[in-house]
Every structure is written in C-alpha cells, then in structure tokens.
KOLZA-817960 format. One record per residue (C-alpha): residue in three letters; x, y, z. Coordinates in steps of 0.5 Angstrom, whole numbers, always signed. Each point is the difference from the previous one (the first is absolute). Layout:
# KOLZA-817960
(mitor ALA,(X,Y,Z));
...
END
This chain:
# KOLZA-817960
(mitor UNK,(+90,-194,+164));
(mitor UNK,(+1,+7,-2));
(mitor UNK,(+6,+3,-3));
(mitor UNK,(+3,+6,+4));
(mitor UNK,(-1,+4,-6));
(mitor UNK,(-8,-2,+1));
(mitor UNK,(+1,+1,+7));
(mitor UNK,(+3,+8,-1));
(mitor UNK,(-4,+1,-5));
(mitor UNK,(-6,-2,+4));
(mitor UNK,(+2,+4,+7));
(mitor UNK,(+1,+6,-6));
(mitor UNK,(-6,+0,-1));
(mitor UNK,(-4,-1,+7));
(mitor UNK,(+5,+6,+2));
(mitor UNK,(-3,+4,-6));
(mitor UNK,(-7,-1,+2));
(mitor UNK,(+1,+2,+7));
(mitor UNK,(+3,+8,-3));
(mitor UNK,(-6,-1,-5));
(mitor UNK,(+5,-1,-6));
(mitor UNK,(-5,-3,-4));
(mitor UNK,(+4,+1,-6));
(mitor UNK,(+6,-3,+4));
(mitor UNK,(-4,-5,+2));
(mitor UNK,(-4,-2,-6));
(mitor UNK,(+8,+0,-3));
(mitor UNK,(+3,-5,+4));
(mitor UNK,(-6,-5,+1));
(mitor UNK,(+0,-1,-8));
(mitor UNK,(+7,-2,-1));
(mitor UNK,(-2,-5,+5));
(mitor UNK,(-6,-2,-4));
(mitor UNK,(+4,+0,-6));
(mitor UNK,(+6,-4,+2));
(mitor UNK,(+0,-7,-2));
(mitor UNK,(-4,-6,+5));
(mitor UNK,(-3,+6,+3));
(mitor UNK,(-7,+2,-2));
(mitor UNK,(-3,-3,+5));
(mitor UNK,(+3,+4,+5));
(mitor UNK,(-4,+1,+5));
(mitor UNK,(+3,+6,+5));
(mitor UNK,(+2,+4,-7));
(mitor UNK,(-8,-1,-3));
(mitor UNK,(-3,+2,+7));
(mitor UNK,(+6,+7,-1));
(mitor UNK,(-2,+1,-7));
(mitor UNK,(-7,+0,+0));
(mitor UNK,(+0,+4,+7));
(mitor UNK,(+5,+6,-4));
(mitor UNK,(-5,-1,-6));
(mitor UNK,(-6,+2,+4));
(mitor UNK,(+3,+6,+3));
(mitor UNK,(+2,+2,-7));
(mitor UNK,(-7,+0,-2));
(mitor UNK,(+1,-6,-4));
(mitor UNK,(-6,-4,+4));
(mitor UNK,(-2,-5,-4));
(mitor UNK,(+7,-2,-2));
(mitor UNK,(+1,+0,+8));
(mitor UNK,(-5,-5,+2));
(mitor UNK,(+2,-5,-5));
(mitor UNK,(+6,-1,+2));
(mitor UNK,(-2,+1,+7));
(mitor UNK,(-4,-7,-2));
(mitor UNK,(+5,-2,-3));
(mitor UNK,(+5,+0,+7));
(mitor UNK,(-6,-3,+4));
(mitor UNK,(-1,-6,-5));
(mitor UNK,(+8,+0,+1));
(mitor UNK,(+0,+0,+9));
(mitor UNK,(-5,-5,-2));
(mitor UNK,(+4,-4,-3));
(mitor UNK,(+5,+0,+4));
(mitor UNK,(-3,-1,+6));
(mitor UNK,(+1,+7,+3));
(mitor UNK,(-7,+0,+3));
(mitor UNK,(+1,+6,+4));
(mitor UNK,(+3,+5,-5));
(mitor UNK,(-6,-4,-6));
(mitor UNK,(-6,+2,+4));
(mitor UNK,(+2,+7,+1));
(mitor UNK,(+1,+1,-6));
(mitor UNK,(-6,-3,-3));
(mitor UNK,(-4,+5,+5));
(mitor UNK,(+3,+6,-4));
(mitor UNK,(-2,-2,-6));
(mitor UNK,(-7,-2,+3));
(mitor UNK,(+0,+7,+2));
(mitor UNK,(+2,+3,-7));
(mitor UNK,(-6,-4,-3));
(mitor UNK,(-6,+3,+5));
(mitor UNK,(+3,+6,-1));
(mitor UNK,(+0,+0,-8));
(mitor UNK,(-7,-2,+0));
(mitor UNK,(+1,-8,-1));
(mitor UNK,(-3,-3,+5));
(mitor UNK,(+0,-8,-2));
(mitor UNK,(+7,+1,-2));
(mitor UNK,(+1,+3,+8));
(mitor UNK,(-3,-5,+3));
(mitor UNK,(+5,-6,-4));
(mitor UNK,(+5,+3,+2));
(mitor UNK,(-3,+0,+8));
(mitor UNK,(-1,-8,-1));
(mitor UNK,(+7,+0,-3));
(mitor UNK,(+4,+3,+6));
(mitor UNK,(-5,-5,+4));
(mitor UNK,(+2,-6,-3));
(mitor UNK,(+7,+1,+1));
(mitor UNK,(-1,+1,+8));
(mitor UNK,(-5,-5,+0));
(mitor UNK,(+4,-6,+5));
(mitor UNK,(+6,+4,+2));
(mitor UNK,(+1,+1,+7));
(mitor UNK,(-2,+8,+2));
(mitor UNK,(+4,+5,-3));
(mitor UNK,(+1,+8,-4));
(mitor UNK,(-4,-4,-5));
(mitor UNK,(-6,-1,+4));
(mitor UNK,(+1,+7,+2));
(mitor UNK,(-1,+2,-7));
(mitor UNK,(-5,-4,-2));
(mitor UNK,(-4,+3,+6));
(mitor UNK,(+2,+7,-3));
(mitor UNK,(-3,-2,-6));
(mitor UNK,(-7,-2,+3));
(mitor UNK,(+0,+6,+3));
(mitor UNK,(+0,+4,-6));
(mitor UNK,(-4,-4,-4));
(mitor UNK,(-6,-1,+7));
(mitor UNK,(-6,+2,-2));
(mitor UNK,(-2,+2,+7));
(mitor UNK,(+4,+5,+5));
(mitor UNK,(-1,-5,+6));
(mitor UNK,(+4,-6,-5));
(mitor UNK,(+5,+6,-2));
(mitor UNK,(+2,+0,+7));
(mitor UNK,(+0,-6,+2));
(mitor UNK,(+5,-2,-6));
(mitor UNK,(+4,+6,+1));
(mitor UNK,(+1,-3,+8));
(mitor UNK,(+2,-6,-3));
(mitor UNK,(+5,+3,-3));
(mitor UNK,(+3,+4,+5));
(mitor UNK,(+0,-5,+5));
(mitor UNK,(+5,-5,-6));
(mitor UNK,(+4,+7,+0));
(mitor UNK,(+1,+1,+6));
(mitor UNK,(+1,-8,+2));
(mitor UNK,(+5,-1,-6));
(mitor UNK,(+4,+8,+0));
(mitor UNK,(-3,+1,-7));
(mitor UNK,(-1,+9,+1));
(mitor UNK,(-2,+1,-7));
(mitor UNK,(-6,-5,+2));
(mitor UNK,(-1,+2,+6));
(mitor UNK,(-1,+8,-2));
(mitor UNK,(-4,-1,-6));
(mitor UNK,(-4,-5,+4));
(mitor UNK,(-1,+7,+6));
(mitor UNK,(-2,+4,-6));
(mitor UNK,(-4,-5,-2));
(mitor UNK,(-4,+0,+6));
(mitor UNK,(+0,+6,+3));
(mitor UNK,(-4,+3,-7));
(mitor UNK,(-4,-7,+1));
(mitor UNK,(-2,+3,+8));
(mitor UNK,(+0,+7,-2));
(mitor UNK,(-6,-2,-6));
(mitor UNK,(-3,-5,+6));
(mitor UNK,(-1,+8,+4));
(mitor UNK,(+5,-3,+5));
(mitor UNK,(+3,+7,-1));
(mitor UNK,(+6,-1,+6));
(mitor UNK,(+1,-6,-1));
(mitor UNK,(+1,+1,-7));
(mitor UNK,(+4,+6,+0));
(mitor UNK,(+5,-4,+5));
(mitor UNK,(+1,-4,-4));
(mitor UNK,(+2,+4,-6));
(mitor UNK,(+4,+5,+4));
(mitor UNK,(+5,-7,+1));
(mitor UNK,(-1,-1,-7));
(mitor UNK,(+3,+7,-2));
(mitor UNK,(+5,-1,+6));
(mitor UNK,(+3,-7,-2));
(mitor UNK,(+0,+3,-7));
(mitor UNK,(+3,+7,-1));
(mitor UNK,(+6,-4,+6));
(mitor UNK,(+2,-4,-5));
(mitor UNK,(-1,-6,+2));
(mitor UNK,(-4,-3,-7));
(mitor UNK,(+6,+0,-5));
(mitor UNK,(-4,-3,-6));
(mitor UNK,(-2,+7,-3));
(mitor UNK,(-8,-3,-4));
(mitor UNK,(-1,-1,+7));
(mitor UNK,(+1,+6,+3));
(mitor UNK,(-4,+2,-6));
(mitor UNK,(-5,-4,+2));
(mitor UNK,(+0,+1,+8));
(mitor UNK,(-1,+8,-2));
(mitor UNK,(-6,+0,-4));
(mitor UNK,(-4,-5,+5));
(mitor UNK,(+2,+7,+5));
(mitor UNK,(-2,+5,-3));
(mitor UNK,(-6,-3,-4));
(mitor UNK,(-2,-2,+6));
(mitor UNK,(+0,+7,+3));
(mitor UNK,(-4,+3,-6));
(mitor UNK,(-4,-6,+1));
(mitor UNK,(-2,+2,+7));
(mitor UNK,(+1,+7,-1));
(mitor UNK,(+4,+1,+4));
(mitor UNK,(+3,+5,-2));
(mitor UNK,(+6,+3,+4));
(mitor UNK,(+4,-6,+0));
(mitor UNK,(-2,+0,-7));
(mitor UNK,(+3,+6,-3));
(mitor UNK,(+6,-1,+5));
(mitor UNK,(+2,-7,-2));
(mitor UNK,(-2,+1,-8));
(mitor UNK,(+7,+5,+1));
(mitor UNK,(+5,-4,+2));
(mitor UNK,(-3,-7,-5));
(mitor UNK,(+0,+6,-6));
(mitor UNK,(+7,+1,+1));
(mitor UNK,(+2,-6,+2));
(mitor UNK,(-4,-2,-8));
(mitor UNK,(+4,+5,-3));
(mitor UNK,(+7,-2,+3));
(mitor UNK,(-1,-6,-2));
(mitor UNK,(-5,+2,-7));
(mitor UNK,(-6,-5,+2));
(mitor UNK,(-4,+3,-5));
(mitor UNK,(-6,-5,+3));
(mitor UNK,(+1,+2,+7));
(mitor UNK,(+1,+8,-2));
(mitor UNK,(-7,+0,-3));
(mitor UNK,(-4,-4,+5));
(mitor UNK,(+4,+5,+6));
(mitor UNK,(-3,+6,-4));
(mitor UNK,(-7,-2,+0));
(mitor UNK,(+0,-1,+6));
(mitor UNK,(+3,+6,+1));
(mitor UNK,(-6,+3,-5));
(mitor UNK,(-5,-3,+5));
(mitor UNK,(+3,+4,+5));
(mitor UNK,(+1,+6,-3));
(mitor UNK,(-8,-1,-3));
(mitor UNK,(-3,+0,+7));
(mitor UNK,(+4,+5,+4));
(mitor UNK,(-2,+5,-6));
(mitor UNK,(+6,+1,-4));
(mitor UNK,(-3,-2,-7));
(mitor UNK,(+5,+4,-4));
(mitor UNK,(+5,-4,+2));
(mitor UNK,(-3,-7,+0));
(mitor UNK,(-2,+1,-7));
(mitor UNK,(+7,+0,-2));
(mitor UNK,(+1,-6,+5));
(mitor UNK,(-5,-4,-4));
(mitor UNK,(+3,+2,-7));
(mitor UNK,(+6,-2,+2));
(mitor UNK,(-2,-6,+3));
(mitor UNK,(-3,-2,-6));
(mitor UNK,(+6,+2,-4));
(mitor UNK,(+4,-5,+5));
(mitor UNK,(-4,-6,-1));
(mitor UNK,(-2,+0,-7));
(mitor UNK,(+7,+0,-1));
(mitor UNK,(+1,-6,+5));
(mitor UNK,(-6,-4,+1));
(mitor UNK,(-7,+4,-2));
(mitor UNK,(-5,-5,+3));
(mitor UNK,(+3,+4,+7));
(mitor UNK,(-2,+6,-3));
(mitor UNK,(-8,-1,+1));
(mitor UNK,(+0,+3,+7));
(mitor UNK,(+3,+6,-1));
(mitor UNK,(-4,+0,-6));
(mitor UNK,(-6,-1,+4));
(mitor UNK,(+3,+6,+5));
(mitor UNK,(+0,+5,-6));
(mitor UNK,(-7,-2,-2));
(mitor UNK,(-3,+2,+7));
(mitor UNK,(+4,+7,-2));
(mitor UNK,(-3,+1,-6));
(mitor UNK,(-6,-1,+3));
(mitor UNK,(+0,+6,+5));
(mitor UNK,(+3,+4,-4));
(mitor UNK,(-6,-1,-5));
(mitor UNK,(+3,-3,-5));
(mitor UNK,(-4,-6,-2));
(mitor UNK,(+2,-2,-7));
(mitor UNK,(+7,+0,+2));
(mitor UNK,(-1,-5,+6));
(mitor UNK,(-4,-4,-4));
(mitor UNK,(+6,-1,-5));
(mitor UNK,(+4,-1,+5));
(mitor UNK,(-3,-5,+2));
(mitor UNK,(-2,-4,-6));
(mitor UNK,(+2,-7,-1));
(mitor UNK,(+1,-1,+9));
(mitor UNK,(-8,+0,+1));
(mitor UNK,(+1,-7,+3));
(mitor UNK,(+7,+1,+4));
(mitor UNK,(-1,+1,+7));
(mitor UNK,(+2,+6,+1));
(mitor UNK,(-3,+3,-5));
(mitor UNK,(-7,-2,+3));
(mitor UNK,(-1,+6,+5));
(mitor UNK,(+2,+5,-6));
(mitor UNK,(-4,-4,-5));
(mitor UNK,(-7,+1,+5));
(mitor UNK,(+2,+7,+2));
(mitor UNK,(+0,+3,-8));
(mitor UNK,(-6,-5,-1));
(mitor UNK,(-3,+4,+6));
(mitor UNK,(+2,+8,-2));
(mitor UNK,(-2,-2,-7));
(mitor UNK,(-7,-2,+3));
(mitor UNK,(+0,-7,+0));
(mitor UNK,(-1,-2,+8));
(mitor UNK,(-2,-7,-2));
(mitor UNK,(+5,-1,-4));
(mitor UNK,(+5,+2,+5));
(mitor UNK,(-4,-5,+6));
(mitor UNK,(+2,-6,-5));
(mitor UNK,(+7,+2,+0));
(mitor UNK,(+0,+1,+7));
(mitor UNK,(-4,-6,+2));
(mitor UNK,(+5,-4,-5));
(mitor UNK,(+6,+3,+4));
(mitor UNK,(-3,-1,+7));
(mitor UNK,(-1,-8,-1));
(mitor UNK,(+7,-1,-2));
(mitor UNK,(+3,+5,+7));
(mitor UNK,(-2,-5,+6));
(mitor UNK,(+4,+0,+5));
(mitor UNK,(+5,+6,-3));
(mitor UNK,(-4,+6,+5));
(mitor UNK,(+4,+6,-4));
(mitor UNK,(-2,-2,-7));
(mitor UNK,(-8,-1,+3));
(mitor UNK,(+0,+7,+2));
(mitor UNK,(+2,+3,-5));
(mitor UNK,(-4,-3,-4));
(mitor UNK,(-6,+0,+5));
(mitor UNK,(+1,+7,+0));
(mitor UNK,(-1,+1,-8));
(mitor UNK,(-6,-4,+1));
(mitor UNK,(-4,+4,+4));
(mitor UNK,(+0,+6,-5));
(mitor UNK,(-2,-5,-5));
(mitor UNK,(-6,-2,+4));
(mitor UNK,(-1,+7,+2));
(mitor UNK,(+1,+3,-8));
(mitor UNK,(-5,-7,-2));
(mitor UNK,(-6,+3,+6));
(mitor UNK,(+2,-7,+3));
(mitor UNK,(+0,+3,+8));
(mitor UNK,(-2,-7,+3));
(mitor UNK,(+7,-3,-3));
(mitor UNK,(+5,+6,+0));
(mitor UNK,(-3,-1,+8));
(mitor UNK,(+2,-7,+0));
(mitor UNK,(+7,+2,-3));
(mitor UNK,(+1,+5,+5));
(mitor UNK,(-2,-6,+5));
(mitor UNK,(+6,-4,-2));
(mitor UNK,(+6,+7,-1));
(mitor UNK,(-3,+1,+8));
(mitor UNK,(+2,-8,+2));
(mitor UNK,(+7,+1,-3));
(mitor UNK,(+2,+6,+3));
(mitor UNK,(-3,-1,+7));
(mitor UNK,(+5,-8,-2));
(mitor UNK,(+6,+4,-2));
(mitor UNK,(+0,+7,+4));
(mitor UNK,(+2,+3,-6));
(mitor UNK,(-1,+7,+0));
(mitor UNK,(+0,+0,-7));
(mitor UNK,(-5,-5,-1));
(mitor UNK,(-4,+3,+6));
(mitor UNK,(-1,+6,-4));
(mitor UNK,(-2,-3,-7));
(mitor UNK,(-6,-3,+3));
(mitor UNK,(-2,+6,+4));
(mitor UNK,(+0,+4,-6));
(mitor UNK,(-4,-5,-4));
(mitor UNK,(-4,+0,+7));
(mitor UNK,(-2,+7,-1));
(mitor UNK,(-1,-1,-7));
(mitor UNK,(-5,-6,+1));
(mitor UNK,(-3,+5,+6));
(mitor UNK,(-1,+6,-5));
(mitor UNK,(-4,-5,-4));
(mitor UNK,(-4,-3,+5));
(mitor UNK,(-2,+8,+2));
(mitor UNK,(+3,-1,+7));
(mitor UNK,(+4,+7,+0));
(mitor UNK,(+3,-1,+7));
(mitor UNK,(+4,-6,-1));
(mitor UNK,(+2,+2,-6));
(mitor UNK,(+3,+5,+3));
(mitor UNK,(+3,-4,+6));
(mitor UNK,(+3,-5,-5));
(mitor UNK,(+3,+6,-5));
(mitor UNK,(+3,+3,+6));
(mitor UNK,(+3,-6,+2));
(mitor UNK,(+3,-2,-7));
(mitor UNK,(+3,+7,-1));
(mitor UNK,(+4,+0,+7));
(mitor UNK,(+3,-7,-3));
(mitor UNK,(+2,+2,-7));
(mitor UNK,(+2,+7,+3));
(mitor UNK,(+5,-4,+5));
(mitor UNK,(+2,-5,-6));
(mitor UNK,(+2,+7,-4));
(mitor UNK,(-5,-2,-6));
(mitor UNK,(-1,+6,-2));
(mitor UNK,(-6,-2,-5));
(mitor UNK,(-3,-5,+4));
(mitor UNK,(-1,+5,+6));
(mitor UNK,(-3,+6,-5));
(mitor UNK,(-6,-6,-2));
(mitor UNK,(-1,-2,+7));
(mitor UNK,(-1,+10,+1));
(mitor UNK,(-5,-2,-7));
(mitor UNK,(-4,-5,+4));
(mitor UNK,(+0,+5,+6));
(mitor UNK,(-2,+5,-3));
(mitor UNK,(-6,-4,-3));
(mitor UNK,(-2,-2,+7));
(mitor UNK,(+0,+6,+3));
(mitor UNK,(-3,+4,-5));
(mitor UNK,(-7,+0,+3));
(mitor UNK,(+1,+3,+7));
(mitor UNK,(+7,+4,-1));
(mitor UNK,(+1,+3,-8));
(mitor UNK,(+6,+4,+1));
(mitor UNK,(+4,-6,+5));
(mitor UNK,(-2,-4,-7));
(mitor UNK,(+2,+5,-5));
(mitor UNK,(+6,+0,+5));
(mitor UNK,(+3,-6,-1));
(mitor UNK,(-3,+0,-8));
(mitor UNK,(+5,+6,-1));
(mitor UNK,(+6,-4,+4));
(mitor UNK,(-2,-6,-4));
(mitor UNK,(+0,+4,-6));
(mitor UNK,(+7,+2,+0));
(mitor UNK,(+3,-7,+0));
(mitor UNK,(-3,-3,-6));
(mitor UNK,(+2,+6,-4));
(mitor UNK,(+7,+0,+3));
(mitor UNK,(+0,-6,-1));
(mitor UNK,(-2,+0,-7));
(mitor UNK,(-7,-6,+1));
(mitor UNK,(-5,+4,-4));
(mitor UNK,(-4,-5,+1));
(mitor UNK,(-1,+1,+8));
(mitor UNK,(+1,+8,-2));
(mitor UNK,(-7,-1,-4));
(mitor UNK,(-4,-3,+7));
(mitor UNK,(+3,+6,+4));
(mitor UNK,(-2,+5,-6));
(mitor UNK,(-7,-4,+0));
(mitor UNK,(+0,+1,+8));
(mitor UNK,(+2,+7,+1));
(mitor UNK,(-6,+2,-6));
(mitor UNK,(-4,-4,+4));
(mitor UNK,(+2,+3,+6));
(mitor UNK,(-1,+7,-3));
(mitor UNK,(+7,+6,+0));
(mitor UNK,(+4,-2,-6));
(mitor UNK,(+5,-5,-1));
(mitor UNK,(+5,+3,+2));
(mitor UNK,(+6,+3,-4));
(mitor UNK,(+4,-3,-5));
(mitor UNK,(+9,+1,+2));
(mitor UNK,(+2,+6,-1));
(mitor UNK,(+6,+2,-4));
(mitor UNK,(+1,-6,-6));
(mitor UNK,(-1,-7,+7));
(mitor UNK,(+8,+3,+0));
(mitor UNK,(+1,-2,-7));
(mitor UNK,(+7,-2,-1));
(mitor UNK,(+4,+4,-6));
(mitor UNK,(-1,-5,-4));
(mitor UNK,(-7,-2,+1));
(mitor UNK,(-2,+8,-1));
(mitor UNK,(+2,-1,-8));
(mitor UNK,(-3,-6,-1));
(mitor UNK,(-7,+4,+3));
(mitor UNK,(+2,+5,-5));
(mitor UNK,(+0,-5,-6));
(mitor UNK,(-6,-3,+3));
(mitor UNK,(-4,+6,-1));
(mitor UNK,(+3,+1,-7));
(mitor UNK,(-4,-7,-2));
(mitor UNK,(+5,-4,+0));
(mitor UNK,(+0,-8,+1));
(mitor UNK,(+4,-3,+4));
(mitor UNK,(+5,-2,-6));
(mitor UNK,(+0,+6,-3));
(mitor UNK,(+3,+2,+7));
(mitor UNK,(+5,-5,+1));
(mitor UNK,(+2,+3,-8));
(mitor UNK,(+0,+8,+3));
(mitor UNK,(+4,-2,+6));
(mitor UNK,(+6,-5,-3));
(mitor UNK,(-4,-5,+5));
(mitor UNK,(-3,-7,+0));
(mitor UNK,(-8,-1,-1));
(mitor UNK,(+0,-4,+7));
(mitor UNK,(+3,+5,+3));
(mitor UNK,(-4,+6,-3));
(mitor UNK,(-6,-4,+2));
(mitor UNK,(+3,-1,+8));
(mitor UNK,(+1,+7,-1));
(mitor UNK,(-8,+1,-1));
(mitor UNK,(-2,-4,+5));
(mitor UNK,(+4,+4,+6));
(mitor UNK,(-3,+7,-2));
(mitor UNK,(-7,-3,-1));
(mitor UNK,(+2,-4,+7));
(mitor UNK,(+2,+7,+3));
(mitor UNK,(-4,+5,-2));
(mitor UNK,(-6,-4,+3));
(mitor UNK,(-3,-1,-8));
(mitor UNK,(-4,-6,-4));
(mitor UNK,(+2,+1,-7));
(mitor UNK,(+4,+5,-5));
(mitor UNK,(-6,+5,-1));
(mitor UNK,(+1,+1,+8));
(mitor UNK,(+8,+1,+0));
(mitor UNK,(-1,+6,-6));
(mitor UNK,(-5,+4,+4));
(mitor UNK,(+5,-1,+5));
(mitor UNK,(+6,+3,-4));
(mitor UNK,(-5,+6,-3));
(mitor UNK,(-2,+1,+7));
(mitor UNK,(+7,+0,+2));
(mitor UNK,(+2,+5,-5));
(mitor UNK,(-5,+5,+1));
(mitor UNK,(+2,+0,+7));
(mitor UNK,(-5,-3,+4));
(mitor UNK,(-2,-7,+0));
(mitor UNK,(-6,-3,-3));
(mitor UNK,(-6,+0,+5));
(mitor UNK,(+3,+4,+6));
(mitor UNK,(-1,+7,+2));
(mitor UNK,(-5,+1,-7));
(mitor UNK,(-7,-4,+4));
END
C-alpha cells in the first residue's frame, strides 16, 4: 500500500504531465523511485519514462515504460499493462527494430489473453492496428478498438481508435467516410476529452498524416495550425516535426516552395533531436525538391543511407529517372508497389512515377498498364486528385502512342483538376503536355500554354521542368521568352550576396564577408538562382553585369 507521501507525489507528477512540465514531472517520479520499497512502482516508472520521452531522453523513456508494463503486469492490472506495452511496441517500430515491436505486441497479448473483455483488449487492437500489414486489417483492428472504447468509456482509446480508422479509410480511397471519421477525431481531441497528453499526441499525427496522405490538402493546412500550437504549448518535439512536414507537403503542392523548405529543414531539425527515424519523409520530401530544382547531387546526399525506407522509394525512383536510369527507377517502384495493396493513396503515387519510368525506359505497353491501374483507382475513389494523376499519365501514354487527340483530351482534363486543387506545378505539366498535343494543328494555342507553363516552373524555381518548356518553345520557334526583370525582386540582402558572386566568391567566402553562416549563404544562393530563372553561377554574373549596365541579358539586344 502507498504511503501519502508516494501518493502526493505521484498526483504531483501526473498534474506535472498534464502542464507539460516535463522537468516537474520527471522530478516528482524519481523521488518515488528513489524511496525505499518503491523501485518498482508502477505508476512512477510509467510517469517517469512518458516526461523522459518529451525531453528527448527516448531510449531512457522506453526502458522504464517497459519497466511500468512488466510491473502492471505484475500486479495484475491488465488494463493499464496492456496499454503501455503498445506504446513501447509503437516506439520500437518506430525506431526501426521490428522483432523488438512485435515482442512487445505479444507481451501486451499475453497479458489480456483469458480476461473478460476490456480497455486492454482495446489497446491490443491499437496495436494491431499499427503493426497491419494490410489497409483492410488496420481497419478492422481499429473497429475493434473503438467498439471496446465506446462500450468501456475509455476516450483516449476510442479517439485514437476514430483516428486510427479514419486514416485506414481514407488510404482505402473511401474519401467521405474516412474524412468523417477523422474530423470526429479532431473534434474529440481539441475538446478536451483525452487528458493522457502521448495520446493526444498520437491522435494528432494519425490526423494530420492522414491528410497528407490523402492530399487533402485544405483540411491539411487548416489542422496542421491548431496541432503546431498545441505541439509548442506543450513542447512535443515529436508531434512539431511531423506537423511541420506535413505542413511542408502542403505547402510543396500548393507552390509555395520557399516556405516549404524552411518547413522541412526545420522539421528535420525538430526530429533529429527527438526520434531521427521519423525524419526520413521530410527528408524524402526535400529530395523531391532538390529534384525539381535541378539539384540532383544534393538530393542524392539527402537521401544516402534511406534507399530501402519506404518513404524514400518514390524520391529514390524519381532522382534514378532524372539522372537517366528509368529501369532502375521501374525496380524500385515495382518493389514499393507489391507492399501497397489495398492502401490507394500510396499506389497512385507510386503508379503515377512509374508511368514516366516506363515511358523514360520506351516501355509504352507497361506505362499503359500502369496507367490502367491509376484510371480504376480514381474511378473507385472519385478523388479528383487521383483522377488527375491518371489523365496526366494518360496524355503521356497517349503523346507516346502517337494519338495526339487523346492526348489533348486527357491534358485538358488533367490541368482542370490540378487548377481546382490549386497545384500550381501539376497544373503547368498538364499546359506542357497540351501544348505537346496541339502543337501540329494549332502552334500559336501550343506556344500559348508553353509560355504560361513556362512562368510557373520559373517562379517557382523547377529548373527542370523549366528545361522541357525551354526545350519546347525552341521546338515551337519565337524564343523562350524573357528572364524576370529587375533582380526576380531580390531582397537587399540577396543583392550583395549577387555582388559577392560576381566577384568569384565561394560560398564560404561569403558567409566570411558577410558575418554569416555557410548554410545560409548557400540558402541565399539558391534563392537568386531560384528567382532570376538561372542553372548555375556563371548565369547569375551575366545577370548582375547586365543588371549593372542597365539592361538585362538577352532582352531588347536580339
């Protein structure tokens, strides 16, 4: 039996968590531990682990969460055993240690095994859920688990549960289902109902990874907001990282690429600090940046040492294709594609990559067949954005196939759908391939939408794609049009660092003369190469001598 001073001291600490005083709650636990007879307190060692967590000391956090599940164990508290040996099962997939997960699974198995049903039948299920190997088993799991919820009262379970499934529908293609789901799942969490705070926690990154997900991208911005306050009221470095790629994703599509790379870096930052192995998607995120943008070397570093995460396949086939080697992106994809059954999303996107791979390796009969496969998906799950992967790869296939009608058909379609979902670089691919379409019968609509197309990749910095409408356009004849006038609107600071390139000078050398750090100096190069709509260094100088003899390179001296 507890003395009064355990039992203070362990209320202490449970309020502590509750006001994320992680230090305030780690302090009161381990005078618990400490007292004599008490090491294997149960309530202290969950506390204590849960506050080490949120400090950053993971791997000290889910050893004495282990140890409070073996001690619940011990005293037959089933429930609160259960529960907690999910979380330390969820911590160990995380980190990459698989067996270690799935032990801990059984563990939390073993305890309910022979008990009437309750909460720790529920957390069981949770776990299920996130160690299913098939979108249709995640969901049936997390069914079980809000049914035990809702029958034993338990609402942290029960909103985990709703989030749980919601993200399983959603990644099914069942968008209003799914999406009803999740917003009950916000609703119950943000109203205070769930007072354990990892679980709150949790419920949040289910939301708003199922978004991204999902490209859902309204919601997406929307709920990242409230969860990136609620992560820096309550300094959940975890949670903040996730939210903020999530929100980089977001902000990638909808064009604003600037602004996402910051997102990124610092999610990154936020992860390495907390648990790196969930830094691999924004890291794959940032790849596909660096590939637009041309930089290929840096997205290959970016993604050394992640070639076999599943979230870096994608990335990983789409620098193998830019770099020239479409047969090696079709492996990849291939590979990614066998272990995505059932979960739509995922299959689209990666279906969609292949498409080019096969088109990029003159393999027109499989980016056909993959083109088949992203047409049943859309048509199952009526997602617009879905629909308009599969008529741009159709346009594609079409181009290929010499059919220049459906091609145009297709492009038309697929830029009506990107335009809606405010994809700014979607939509100009889709103008690129029009343009391509319609180039035999009406030049001037092609050169038209090649122009327009053109404007966004270089706003946007995709060199890239600003490449293929350059390549076009002289295809097409009358120029490529002109460069942005006036410095691409250069800040102050970015007009000294143009100056300082102009002179010669490496990065280093300019992070010296200007009192900055040599990251920086590089972000600072990158944006002006970004908006003066140049590849290389060499392009920037001619653009500041130009500059300083009062015209711009190659405008008005044809």
């Amino acid at each position: 039996m507890e003395s009064p001073q355990v039992g203070d001291l362990i209320h202490a600490g449970t309020e502590a968590l509750e006001r994320s005083d992680w230090a305030g709650a780690r302090q009161a636990f381990e005078r618990v531990l400490d007292g004599e007879g008490s090491a294997g307190n149960a309530e202290a060692a969950e506390g204590l682990g849960l506050a080490l967590w949120f400090q950053g000391r993971v791997a000290q956090g889910i050893q004495w969460r282990e140890r409070a599940s073996t001690a619940y164990a011990a005293e037959r508290c089933v429930d609160a055993a259960a529960r907690v040996a999910v979380w330390v099962s969820d911590q160990h997939m995380i980190a990459g240690r698989p067996s270690a997960a799935r032990g801990w699974l059984a563990r939390a198995e073993r305890v309910v095994e022979g008990t009437p049903v309750s909460t720790g039948h529920g957390w069981v299920a949770i776990g299920r859920a996130e160690h299913a190997t098939s979108v249709e088993e995640q969901a049936r799991q997390a069914e079980r688990a809000l049914r035990i919820g809702r029958e034993t009262g338990a609402e942290d379970l029960e909103v985990l549960a709703l989030s749980l499934l919601g993200r399983a529908e959603l990644a099914a293609g069942h968008r209003e289902p799914g999406m009803r789901l999740l917003e009950e799942a916000m609703v119950a969490a943000t109203a205070g109902r769930v007072r354990n705070i990892h679980t709150v926690g949790s419920a949040y990154c289910h939301l708003v990874m199922a978004c991204a997900e999902a490209e859902e991208w309204e919601r997406a911005r929307e709920w990242c907001e409230h969860v990136e306050a609620f992560a820096q009221a309550h300094r959940a470095a975890p949670l903040m990282g996730v939210c903020r790629t999530v929100h980089a994703d977001v902000l990638l599509a909808t064009g604003h690429w600037p602004e996402a790379e910051v997102a990124l870096e610092s999610a990154v930052a936020a992860l390495d600090r907390s648990i790196p192995e969930l830094s691999v998607p924004a890291l794959a995120s940032l790849a596909e940046l660096r590939i637009h943008q041309g930089r290929l070397r840096d997205a290959e570093r970016v993604l050394s040492g992640r070639e076999e995460h599943p979230s870096s396949l994608r990335s990983l086939a789409l620098l193998h294709i830019a770099e020239g080697r479409p047969q090696v992106a079709v492996a990849l994809l291939e590979r990614g594609l066998s272990e995505t059954e059932g979960h739509a999303v995922r299959t689209a996107q990666l279906l969609a990559a292949l498409v080019d791979a096969c088109l990029a390796a003159d393999d027109l009969r499989a980016a056909e067949a993959a083109t088949g496969q992203l047409d049943r998906l859309a048509a199952e799950s009526g997602m617009r954005l879905g629909s308009g992967r599969a008529d741009l790869a159709g346009a594609r296939c079409a181009l290929a196939g010499g059919d220049r009608g459906a091609a145009a058909e297709r492009a038309g379609r697929a830029l009506r759908a990107f335009g809606a979902l405010a994809m700014p670089l979607d939509a100009a691919l889709a103008r690129l391939e029009l343009a391509r379409s319609v180039m035999g019968d009406s030049p001037e609509l092609a050169r038209e939408e090649a122009l327009a197309a053109q404007t966004v990749f270089r706003d946007l910095g995709a060199s890239r794609e600003l490449d293929s409408a350059a390549q076009l356009l002289r295809h097409l004849g009358g120029g490529t049009g002109p460069r942005p006038r006036n410095g691409g609107d250069l800040t102050s600071r970015e007009h000294e660092v143009l100056d300082l390139i102009a002179l010669g000078m490496s990065n280093a050398q300019i992070a010296r003369a200007l009192r900055i750090s040599e990251k920086t100096a590089g972000h600072h190069v990158s944006r002006i190469l970004m908006k003066l709509g140049v590849h290389n260094r060499a392009e920037a100088v001619a653009h500041a001598v130009g500059r300083d003899r009062g015209h711009e390179p190659g405008i008005g001296h044809e």
